[in-house]
C-alpha positions in Angstrom: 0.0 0.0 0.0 2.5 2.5 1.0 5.7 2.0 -0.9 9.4 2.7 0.4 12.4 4.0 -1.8 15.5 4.2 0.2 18.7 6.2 -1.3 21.9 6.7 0.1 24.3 4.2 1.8 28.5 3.6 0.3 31.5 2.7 1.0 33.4 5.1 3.7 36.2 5.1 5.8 36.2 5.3 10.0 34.9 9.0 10.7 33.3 9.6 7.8 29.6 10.4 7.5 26.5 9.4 5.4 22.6 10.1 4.7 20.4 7.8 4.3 17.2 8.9 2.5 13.6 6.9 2.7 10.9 8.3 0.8 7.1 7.4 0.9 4.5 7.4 -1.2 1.8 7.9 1.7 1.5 9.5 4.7 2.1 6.8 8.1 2.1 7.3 11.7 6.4 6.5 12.2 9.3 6.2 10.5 12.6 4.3 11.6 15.9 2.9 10.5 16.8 -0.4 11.0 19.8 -2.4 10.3 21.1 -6.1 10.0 24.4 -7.1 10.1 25.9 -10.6 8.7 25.1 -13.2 11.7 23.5 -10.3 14.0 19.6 -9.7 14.4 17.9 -7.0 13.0 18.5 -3.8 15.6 16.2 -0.4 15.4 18.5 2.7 14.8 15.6 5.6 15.1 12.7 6.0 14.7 10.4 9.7 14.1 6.5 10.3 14.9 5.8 12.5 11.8 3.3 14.8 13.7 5.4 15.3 17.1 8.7 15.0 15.5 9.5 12.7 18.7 13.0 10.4 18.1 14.3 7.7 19.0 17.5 6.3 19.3 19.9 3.0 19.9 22.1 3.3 22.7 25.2 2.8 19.9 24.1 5.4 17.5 22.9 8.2 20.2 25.1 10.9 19.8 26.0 10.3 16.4 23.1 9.8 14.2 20.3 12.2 13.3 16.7 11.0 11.9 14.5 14.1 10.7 11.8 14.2 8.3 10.9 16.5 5.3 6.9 16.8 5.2 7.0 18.4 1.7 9.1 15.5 -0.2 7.3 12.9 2.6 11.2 11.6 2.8 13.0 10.7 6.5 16.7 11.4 6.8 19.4 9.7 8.9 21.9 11.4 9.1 25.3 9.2 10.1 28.4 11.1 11.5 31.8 9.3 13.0 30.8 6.0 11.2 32.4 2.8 13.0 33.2 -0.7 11.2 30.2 -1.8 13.6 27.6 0.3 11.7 28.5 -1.8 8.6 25.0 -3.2 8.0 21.9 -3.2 5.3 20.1 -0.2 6.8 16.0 -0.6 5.8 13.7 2.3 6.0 10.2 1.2 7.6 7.0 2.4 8.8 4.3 2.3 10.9 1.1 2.9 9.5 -1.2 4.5 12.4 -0.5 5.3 16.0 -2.1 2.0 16.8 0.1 -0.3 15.1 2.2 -2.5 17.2 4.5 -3.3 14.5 6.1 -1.2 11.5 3.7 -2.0 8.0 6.1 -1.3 5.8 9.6 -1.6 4.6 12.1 -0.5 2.2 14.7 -3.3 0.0 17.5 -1.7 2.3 21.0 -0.2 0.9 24.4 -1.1 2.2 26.3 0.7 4.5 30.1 -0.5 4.8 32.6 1.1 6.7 36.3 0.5 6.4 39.1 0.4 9.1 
């Protein structure tokens, strides 16, 4: 129903800094970043409410990483600064559809994010 398009993700070097995009093709409740690494589970980054603009972050990316949101391109950001070889991960964009979803509806096909030491 509500499609995904994620842009962004590369190969960088320790330090360096990236930004993801996700844009929508509706209007949902939340956005958020995941990521999976090889052999790890799936770990939510952030996360946005697109009407409070309330965040969320992972304990390993607080500090570092910056979701916003664009309401006129309907596209979430994350900004990633001082990259580490342990954000190298498929980030996915997702969504949840309504303030009363328990889970996130929708999801992106994910885009690489590899960071070199």
């Amino acid at each position: 129903q509500v499609q995904l398009v994620e842009s962004g993700g590369g190969l960088v070097q320790v330090g360096d800094s990236l930004r993801l995009s996700c844009a929508a093709s509706g209007r949902t409740f939340s956005m958020g970043w995941f990521r999976q690494a090889p052999g790890k589970e799936r770990e939510l980054v952030a996360s946005i409410i697109w009407s409070s603009g309330r965040t969320y972050y992972a304990a390993s990316v607080l500090g570092r990483f910056t979701i916003s949101r664009d309401n006129d391109k309907n596209t979430v950001y994350l900004q990633m600064n001082s990259l580490k070889p342990e954000d190298t991960a498929v980030y996915y964009c997702a969504a949840r559809a309504t303030s009363f979803s328990q889970q996130y509806d929708y999801w992106g096909q994910g885009t690489q994010v590899s960071v070199s030491s």
